[in-house]
PDB file of N, CA, C and O in Angstrom:
ATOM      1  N   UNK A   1      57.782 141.893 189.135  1.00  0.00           N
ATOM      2  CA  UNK A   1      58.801 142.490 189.975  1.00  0.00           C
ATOM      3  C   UNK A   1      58.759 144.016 189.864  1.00  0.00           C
ATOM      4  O   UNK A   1      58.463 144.667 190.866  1.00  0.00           O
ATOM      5  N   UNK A   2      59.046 144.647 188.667  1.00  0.00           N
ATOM      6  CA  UNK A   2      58.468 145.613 188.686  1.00  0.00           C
ATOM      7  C   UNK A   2      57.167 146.767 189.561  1.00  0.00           C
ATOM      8  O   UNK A   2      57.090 147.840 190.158  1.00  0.00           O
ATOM      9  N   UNK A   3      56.230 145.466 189.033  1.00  0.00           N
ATOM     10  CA  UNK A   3      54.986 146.475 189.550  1.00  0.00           C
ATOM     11  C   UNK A   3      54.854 146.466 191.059  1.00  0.00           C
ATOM     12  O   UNK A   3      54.197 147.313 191.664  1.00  0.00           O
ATOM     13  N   UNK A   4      55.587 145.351 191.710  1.00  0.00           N
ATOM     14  CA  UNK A   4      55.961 145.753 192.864  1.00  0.00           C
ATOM     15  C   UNK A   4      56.845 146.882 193.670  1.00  0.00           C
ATOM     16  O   UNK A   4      56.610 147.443 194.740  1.00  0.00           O
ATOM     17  N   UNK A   5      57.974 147.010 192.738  1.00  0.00           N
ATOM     18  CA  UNK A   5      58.927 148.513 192.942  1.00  0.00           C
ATOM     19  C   UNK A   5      58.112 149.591 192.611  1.00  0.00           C
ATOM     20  O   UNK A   5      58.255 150.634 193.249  1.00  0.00           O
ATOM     21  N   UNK A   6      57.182 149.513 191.618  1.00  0.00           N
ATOM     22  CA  UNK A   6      56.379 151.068 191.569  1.00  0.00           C
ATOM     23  C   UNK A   6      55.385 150.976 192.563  1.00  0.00           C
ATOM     24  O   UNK A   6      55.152 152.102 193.003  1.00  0.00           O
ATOM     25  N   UNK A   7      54.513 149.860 193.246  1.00  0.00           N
ATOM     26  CA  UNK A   7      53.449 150.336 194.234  1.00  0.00           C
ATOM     27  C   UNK A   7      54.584 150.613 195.752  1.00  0.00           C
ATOM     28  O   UNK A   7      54.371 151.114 196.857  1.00  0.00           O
ATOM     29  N   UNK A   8      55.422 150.194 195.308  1.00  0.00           N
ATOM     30  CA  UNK A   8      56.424 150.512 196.722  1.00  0.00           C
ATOM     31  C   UNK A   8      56.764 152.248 197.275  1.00  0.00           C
ATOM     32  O   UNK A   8      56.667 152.866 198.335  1.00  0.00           O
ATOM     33  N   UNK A   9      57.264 152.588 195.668  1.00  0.00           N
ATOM     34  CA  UNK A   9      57.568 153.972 195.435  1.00  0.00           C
ATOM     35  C   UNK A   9      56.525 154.440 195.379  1.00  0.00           C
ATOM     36  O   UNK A   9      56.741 155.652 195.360  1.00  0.00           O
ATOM     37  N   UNK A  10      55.242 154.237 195.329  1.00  0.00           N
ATOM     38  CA  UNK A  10      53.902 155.112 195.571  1.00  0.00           C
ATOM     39  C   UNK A  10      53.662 155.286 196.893  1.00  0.00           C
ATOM     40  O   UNK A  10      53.010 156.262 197.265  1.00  0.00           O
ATOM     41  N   UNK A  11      54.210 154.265 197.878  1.00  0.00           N
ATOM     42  CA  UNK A  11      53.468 154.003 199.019  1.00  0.00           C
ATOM     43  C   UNK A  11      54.421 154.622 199.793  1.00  0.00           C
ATOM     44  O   UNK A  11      54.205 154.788 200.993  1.00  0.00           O
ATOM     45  N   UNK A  12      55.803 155.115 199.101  1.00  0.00           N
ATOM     46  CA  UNK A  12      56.610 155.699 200.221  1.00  0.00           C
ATOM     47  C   UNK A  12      56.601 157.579 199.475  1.00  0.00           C
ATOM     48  O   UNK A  12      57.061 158.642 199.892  1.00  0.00           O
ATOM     49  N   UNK A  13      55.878 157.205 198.315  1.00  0.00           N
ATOM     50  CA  UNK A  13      55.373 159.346 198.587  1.00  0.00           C
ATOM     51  C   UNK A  13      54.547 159.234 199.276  1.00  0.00           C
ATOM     52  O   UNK A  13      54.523 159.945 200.280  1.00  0.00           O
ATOM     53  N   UNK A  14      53.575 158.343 199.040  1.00  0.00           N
ATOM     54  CA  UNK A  14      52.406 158.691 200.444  1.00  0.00           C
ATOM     55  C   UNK A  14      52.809 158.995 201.508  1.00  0.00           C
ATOM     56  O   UNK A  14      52.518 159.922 202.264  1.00  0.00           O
ATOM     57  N   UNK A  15      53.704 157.953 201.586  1.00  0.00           N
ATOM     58  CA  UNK A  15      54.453 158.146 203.733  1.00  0.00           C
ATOM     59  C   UNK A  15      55.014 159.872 203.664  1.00  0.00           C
ATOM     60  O   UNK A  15      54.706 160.676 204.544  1.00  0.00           O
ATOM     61  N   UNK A  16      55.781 160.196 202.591  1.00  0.00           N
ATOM     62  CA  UNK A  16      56.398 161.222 202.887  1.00  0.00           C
ATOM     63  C   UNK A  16      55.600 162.209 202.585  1.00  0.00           C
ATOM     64  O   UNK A  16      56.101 163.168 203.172  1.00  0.00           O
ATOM     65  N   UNK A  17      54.727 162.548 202.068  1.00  0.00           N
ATOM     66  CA  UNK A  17      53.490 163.822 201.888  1.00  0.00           C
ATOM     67  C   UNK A  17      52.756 163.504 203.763  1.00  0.00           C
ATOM     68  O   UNK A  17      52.741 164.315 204.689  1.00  0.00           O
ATOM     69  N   UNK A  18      52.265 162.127 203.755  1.00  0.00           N
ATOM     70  CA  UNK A  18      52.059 162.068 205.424  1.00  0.00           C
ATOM     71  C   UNK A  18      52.793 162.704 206.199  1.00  0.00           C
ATOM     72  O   UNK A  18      52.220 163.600 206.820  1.00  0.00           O
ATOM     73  N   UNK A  19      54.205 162.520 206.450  1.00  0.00           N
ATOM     74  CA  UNK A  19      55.426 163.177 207.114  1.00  0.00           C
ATOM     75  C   UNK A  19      55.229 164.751 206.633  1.00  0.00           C
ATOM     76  O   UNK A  19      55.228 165.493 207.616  1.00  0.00           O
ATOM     77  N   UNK A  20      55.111 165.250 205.742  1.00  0.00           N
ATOM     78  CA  UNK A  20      55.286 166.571 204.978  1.00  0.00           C
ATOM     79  C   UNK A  20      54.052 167.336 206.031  1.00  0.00           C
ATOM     80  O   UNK A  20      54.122 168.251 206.851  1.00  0.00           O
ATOM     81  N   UNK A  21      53.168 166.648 205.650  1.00  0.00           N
ATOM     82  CA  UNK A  21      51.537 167.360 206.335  1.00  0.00           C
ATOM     83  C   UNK A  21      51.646 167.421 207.810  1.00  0.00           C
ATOM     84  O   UNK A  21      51.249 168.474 208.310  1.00  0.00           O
ATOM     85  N   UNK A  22      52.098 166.519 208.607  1.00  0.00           N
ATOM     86  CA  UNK A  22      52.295 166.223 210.303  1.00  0.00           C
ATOM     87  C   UNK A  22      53.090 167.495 210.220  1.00  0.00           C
ATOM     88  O   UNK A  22      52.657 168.539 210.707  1.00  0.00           O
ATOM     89  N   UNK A  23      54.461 167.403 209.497  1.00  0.00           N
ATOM     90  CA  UNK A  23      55.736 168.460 210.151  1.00  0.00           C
ATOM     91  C   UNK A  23      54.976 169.967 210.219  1.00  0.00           C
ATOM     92  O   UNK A  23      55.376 170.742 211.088  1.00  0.00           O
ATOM     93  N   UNK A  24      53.955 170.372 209.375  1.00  0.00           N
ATOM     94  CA  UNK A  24      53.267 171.447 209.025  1.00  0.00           C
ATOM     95  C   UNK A  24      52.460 171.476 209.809  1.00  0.00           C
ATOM     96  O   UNK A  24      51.875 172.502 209.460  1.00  0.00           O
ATOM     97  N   UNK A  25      51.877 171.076 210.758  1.00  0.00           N
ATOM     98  CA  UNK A  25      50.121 171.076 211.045  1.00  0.00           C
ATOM     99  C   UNK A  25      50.076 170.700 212.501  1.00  0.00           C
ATOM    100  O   UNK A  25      49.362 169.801 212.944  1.00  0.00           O
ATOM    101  N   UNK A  26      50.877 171.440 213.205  1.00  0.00           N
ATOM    102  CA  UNK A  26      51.043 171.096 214.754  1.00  0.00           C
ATOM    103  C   UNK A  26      49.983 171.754 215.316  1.00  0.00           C
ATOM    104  O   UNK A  26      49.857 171.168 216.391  1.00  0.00           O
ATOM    105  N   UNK A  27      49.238 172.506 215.272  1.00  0.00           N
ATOM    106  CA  UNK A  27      48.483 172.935 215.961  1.00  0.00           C
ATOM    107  C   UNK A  27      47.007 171.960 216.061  1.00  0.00           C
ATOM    108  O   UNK A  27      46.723 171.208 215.129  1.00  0.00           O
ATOM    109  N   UNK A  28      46.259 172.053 217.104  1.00  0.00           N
ATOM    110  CA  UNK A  28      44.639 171.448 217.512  1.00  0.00           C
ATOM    111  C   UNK A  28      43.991 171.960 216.982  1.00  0.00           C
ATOM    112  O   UNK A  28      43.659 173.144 217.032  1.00  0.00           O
ATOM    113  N   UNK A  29      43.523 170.721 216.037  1.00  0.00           N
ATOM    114  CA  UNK A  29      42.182 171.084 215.435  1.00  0.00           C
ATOM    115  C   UNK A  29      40.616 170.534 216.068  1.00  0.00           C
ATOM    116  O   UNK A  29      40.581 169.473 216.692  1.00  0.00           O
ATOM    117  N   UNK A  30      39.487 171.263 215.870  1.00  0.00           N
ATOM    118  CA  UNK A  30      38.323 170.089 216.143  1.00  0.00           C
ATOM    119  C   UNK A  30      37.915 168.800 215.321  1.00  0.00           C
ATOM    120  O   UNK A  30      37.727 169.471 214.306  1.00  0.00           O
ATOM    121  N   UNK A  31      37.698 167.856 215.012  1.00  0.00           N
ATOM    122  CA  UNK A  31      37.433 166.567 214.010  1.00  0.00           C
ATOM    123  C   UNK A  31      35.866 166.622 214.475  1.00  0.00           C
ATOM    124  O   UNK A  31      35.443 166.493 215.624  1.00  0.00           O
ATOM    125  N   UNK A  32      35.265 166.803 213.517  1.00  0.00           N
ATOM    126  CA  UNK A  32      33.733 166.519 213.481  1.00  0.00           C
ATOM    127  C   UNK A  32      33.719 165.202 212.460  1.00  0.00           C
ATOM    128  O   UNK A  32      34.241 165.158 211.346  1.00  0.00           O
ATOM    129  N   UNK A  33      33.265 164.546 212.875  1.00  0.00           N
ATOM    130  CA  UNK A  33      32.668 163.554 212.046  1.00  0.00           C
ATOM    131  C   UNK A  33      31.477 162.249 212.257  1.00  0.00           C
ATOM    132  O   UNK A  33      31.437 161.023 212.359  1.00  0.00           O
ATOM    133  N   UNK A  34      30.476 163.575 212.241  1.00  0.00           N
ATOM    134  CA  UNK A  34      29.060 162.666 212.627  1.00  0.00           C
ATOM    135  C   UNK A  34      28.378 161.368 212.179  1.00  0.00           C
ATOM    136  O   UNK A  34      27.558 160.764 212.870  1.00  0.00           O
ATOM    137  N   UNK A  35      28.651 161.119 211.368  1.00  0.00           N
ATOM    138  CA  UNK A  35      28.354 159.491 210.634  1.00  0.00           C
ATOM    139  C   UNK A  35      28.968 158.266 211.744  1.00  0.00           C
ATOM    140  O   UNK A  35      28.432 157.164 211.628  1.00  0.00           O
ATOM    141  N   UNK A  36      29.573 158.343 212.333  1.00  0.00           N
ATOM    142  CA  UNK A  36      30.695 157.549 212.724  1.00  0.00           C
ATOM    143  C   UNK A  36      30.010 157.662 214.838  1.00  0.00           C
ATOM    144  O   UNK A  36      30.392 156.960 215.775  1.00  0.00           O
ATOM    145  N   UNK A  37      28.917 158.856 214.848  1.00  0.00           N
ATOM    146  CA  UNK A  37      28.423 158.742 215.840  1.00  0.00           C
ATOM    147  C   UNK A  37      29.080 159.232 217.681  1.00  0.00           C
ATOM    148  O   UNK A  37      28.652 159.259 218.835  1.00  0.00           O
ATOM    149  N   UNK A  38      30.138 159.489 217.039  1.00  0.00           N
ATOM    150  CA  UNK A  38      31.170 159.612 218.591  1.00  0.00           C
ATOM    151  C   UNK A  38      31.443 161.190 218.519  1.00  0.00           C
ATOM    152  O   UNK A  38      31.686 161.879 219.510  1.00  0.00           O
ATOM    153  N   UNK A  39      31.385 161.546 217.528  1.00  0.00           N
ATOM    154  CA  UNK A  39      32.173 162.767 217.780  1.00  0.00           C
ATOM    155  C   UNK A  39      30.538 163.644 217.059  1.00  0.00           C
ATOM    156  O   UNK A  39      30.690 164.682 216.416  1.00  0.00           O
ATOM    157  N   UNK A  40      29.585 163.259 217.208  1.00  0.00           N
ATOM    158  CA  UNK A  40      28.295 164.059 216.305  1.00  0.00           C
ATOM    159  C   UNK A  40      28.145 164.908 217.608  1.00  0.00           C
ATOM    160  O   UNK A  40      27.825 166.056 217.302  1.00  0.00           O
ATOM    161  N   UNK A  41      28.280 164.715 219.115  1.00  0.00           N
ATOM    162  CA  UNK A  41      28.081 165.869 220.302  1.00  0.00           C
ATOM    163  C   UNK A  41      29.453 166.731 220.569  1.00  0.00           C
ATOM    164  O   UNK A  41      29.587 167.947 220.704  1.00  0.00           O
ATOM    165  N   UNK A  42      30.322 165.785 220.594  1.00  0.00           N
ATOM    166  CA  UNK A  42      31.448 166.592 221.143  1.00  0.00           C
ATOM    167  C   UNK A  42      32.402 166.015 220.032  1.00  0.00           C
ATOM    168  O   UNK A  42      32.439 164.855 219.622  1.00  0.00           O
ATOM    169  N   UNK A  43      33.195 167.132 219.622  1.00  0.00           N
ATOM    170  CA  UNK A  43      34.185 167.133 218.392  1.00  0.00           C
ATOM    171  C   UNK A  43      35.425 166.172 219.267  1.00  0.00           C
ATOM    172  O   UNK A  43      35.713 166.227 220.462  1.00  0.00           O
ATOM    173  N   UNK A  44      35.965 165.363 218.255  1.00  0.00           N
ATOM    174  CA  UNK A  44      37.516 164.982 218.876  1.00  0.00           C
ATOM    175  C   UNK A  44      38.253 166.452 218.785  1.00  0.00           C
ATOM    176  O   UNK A  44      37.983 167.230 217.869  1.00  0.00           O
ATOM    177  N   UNK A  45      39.145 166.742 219.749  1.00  0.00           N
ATOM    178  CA  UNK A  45      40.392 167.396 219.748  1.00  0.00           C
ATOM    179  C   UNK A  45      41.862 166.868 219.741  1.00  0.00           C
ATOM    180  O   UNK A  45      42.375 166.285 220.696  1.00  0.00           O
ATOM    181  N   UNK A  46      42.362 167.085 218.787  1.00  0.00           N
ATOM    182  CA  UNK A  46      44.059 166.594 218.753  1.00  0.00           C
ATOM    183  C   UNK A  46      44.826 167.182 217.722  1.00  0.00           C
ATOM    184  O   UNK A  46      44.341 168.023 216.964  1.00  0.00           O
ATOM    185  N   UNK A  47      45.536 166.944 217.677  1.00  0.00           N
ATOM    186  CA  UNK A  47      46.675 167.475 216.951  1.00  0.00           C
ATOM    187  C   UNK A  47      46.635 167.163 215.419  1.00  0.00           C
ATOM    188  O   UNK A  47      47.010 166.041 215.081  1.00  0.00           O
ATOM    189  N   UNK A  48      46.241 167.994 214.510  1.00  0.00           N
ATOM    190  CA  UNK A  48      46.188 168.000 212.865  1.00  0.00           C
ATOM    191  C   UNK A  48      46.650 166.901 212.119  1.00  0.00           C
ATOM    192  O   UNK A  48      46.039 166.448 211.151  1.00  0.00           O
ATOM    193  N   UNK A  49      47.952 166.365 212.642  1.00  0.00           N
ATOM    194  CA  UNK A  49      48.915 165.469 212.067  1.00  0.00           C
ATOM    195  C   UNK A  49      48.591 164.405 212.795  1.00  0.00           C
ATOM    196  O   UNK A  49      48.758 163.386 212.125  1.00  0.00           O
ATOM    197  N   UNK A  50      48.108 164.134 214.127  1.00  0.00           N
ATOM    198  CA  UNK A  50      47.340 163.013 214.472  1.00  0.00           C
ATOM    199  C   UNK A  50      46.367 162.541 213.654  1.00  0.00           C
ATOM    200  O   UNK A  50      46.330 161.403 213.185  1.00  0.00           O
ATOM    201  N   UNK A  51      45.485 163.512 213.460  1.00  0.00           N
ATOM    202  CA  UNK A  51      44.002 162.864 212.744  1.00  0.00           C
ATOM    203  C   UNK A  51      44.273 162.897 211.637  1.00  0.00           C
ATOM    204  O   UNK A  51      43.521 162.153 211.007  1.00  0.00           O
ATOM    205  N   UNK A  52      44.890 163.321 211.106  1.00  0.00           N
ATOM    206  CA  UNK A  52      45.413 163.012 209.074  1.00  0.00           C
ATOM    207  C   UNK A  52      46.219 161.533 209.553  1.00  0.00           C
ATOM    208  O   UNK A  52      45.652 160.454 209.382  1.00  0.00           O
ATOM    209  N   UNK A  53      47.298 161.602 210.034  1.00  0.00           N
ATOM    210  CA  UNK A  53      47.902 159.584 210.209  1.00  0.00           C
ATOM    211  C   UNK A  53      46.786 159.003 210.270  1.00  0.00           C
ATOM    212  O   UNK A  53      46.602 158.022 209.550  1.00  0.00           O
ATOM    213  N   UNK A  54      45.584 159.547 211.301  1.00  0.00           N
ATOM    214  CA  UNK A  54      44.479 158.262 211.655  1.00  0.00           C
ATOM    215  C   UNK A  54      43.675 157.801 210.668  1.00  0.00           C
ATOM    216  O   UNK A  54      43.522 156.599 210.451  1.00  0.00           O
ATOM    217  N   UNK A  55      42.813 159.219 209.663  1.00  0.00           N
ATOM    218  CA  UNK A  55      42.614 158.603 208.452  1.00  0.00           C
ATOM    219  C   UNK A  55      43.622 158.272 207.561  1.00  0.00           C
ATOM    220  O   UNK A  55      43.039 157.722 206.627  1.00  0.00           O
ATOM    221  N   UNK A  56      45.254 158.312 207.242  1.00  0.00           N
ATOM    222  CA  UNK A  56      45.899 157.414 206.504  1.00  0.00           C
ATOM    223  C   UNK A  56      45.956 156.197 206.676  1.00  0.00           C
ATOM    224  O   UNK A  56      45.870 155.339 205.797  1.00  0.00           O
ATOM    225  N   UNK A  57      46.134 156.006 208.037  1.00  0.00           N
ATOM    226  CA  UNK A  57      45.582 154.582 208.280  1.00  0.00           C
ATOM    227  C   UNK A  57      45.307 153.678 207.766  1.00  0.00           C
ATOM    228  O   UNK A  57      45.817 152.656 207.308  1.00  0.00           O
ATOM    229  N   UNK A  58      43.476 154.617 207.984  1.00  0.00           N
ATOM    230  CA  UNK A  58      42.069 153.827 208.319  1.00  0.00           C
ATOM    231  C   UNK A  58      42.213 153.491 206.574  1.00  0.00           C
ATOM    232  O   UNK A  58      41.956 152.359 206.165  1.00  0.00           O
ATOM    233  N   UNK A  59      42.465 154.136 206.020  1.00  0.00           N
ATOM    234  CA  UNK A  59      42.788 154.126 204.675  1.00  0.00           C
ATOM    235  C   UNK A  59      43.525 153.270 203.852  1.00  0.00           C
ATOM    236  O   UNK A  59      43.048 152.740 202.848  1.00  0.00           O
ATOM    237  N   UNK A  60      44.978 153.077 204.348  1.00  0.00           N
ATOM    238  CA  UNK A  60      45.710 152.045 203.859  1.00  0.00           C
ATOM    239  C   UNK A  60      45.266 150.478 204.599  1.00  0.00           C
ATOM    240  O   UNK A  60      45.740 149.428 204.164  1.00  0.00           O
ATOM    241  N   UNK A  61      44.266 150.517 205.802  1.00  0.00           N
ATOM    242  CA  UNK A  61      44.187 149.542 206.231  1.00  0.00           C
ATOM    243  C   UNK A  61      42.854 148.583 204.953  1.00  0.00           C
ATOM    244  O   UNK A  61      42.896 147.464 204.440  1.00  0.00           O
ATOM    245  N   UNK A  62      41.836 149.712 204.874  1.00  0.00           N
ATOM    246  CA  UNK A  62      40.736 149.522 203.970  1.00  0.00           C
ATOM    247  C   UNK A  62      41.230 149.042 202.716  1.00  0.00           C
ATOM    248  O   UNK A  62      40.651 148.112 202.153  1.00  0.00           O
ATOM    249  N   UNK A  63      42.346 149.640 202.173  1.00  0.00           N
ATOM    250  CA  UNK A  63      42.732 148.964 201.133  1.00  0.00           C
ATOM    251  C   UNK A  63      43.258 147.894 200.647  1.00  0.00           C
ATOM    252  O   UNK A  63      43.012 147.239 199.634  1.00  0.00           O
ATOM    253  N   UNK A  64      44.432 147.728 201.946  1.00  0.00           N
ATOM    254  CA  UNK A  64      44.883 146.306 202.266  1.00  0.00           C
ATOM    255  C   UNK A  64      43.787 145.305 201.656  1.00  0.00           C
ATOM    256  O   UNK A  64      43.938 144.548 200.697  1.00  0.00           O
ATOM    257  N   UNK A  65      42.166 145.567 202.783  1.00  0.00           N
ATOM    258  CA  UNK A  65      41.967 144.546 202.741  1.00  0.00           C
ATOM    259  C   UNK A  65      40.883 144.339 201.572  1.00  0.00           C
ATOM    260  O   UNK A  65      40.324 143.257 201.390  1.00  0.00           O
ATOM    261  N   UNK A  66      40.664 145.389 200.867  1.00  0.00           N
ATOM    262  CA  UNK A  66      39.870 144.911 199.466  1.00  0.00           C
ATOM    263  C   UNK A  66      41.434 144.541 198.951  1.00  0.00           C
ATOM    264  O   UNK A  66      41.357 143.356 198.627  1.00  0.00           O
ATOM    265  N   UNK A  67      42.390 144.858 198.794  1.00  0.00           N
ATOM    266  CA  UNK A  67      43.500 143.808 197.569  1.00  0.00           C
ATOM    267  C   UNK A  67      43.599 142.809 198.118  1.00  0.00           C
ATOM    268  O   UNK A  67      44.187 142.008 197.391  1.00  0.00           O
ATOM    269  N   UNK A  68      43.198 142.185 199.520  1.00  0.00           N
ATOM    270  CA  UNK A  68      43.403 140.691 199.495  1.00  0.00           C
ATOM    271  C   UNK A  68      42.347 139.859 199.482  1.00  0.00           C
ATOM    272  O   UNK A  68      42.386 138.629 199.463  1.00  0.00           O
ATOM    273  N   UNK A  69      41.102 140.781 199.495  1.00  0.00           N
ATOM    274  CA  UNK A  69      39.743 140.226 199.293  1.00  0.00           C
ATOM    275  C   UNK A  69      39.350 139.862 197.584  1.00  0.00           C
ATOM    276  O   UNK A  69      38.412 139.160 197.204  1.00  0.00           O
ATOM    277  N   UNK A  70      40.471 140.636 196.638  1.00  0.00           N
ATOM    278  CA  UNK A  70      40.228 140.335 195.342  1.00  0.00           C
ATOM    279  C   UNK A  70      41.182 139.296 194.928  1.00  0.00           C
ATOM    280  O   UNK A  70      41.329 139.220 193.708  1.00  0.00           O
ATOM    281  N   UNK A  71      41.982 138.340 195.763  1.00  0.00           N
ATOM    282  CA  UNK A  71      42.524 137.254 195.661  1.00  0.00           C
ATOM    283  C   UNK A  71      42.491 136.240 194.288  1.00  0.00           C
ATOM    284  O   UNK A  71      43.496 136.001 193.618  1.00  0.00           O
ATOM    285  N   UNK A  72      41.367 135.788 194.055  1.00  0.00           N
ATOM    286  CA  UNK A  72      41.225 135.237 193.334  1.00  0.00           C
ATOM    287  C   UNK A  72      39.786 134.164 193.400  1.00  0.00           C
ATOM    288  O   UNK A  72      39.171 133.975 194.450  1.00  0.00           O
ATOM    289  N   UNK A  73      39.574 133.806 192.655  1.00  0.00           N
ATOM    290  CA  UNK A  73      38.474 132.401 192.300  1.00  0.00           C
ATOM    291  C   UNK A  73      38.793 131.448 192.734  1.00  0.00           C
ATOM    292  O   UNK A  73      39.463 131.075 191.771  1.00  0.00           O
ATOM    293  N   UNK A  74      38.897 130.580 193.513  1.00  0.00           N
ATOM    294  CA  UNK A  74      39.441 129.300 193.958  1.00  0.00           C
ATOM    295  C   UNK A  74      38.833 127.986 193.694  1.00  0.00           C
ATOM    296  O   UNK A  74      39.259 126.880 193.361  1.00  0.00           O
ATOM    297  N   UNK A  75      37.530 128.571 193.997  1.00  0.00           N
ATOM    298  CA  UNK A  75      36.409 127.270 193.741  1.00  0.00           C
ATOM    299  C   UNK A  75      35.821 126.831 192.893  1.00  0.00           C
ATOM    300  O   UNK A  75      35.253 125.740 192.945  1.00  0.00           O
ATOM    301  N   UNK A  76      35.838 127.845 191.610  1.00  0.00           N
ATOM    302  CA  UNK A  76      35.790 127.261 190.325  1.00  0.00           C
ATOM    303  C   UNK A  76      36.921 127.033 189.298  1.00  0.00           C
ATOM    304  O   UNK A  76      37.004 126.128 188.467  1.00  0.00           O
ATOM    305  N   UNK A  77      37.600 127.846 189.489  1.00  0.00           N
ATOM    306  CA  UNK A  77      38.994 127.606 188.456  1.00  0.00           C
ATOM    307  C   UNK A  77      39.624 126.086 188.195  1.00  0.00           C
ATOM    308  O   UNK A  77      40.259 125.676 187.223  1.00  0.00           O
ATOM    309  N   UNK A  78      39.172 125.318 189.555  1.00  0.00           N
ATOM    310  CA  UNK A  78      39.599 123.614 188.889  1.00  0.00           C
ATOM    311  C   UNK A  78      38.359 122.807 188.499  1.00  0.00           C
ATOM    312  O   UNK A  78      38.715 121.774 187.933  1.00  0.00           O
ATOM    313  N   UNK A  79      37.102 122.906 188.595  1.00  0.00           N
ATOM    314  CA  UNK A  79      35.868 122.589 188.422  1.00  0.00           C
ATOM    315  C   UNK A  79      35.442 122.859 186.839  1.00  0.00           C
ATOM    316  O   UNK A  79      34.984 123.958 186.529  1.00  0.00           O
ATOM    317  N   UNK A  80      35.620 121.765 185.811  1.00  0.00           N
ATOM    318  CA  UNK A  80      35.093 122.378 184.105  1.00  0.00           C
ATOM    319  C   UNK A  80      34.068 121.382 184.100  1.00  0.00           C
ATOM    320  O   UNK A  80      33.884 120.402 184.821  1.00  0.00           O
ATOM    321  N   UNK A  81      33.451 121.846 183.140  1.00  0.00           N
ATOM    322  CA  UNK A  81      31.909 121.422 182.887  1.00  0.00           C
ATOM    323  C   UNK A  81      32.231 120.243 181.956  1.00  0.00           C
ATOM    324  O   UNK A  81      33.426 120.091 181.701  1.00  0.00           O
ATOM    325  N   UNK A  82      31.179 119.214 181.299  1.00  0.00           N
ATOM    326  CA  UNK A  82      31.461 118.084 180.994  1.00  0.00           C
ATOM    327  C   UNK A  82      30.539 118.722 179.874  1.00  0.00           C
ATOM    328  O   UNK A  82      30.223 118.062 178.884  1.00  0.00           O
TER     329      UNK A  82
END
């Protein structure tokens, strides 16, 4: 129960340093990011606090899904050797 109230309270400084950085960062920036292939000719343009949410995201989404990909063992944990 606990360690659920502290990843909670981690996840809501994140939100609010997110909020902190957007309220600051109104102006257009260029986003280069050539690996990814779309933007290696022409830069995205948008708004600072747009593309920081988009990688928070892409970020909390990635993580999501390695913590539910580390689930557990299923298929051996009832299976013992003789």
């Amino acid at each position: 129960m606990i360690k659920v109230i502290l990843k909670t309270v981690a996840f809501l400084a994140l939100l609010f340093v997110m909020l902190y950085v957007g309220m600051n960062n109104l102006q257009s920036i260029d986003f280069h990011f050539p690996v990814a292939g779309t933007s290696a000719k022409a830069p995205l343009r948008a708004s600072a606090a747009l593309i920081y949410f988009g990688v928070f995201a892409v970020g909390v989404l990635g993580g999501t899904i390695l913590a539910a990909g580390s689930g557990g063992k299923r298929g051996s944990a009832g299976v013992k050797a003789k």
